[in-house]
N, C-alpha and C positions, 0 to 999 in steps of 0.2 A: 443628262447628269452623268459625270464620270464615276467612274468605279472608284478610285481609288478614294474619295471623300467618305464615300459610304463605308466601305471597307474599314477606314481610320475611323470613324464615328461608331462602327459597330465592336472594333476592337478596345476602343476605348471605354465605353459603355461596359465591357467585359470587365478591363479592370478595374475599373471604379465600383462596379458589382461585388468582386471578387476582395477589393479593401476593405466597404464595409461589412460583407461580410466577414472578416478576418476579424476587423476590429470588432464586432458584435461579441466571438468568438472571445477573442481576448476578454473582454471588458466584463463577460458573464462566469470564466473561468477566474480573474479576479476577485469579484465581487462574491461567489460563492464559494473559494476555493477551503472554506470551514469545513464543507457539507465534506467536501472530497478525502478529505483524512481521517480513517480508521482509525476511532479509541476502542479497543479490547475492553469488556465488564470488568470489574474487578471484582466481580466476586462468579467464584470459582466455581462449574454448575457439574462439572465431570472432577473425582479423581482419580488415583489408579486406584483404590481402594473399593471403587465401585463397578469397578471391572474383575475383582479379586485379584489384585498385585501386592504384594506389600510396598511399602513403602517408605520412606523417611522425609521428612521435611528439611533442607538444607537453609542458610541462610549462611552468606557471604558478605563482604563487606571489601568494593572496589580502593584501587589506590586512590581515586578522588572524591571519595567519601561514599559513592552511592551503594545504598543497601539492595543487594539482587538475592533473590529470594526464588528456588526450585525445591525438588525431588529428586532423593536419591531413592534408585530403585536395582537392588544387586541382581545382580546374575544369577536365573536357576541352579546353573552348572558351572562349578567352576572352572573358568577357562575357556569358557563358553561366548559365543557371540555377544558384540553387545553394540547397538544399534546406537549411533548418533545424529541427532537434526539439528537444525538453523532454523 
């Protein structure tokens, strides 16, 4: 029996392996991809009030109508640091 049949037979076996696995892959990342997307609670179980901060409650209103809703929290010191996140 020559080599190279076998060779072709076992490299092909590899990628037909390697398809369905991909498509498995896919096909479960689809059909679950609900479970994969973080909803935040909406209701609020920390605020700074219960860490002792003061605080204010803000509420905005974007140019395409959506209402965004934070905390405004002033500065110890004025003039002083004042930390921003994303």
């Amino acid at each position: 029996m020559p080599l190279m049949p076998l060779t072709g037979r076992l490299v092909l076996g590899i990628a037909v392996l390697i398809a369905v696995c991909y498509g498995l892959a896919a096909a479960y990342l689809y059909f679950f991809q609900e479970k994969f997307v973080y909803r935040p609670s909406t209701r609020i179980k920390v605020t700074p009030a219960s860490v002792g901060m003061y605080y204010e409650e803000v509420a905005l209103v974007a140019s395409d109508g959506v209402r965004l809703a934070g905390w405004y929290l002033p500065l110890a010191v004025a003039g002083g640091p004042g930390v921003f996140a994303k």
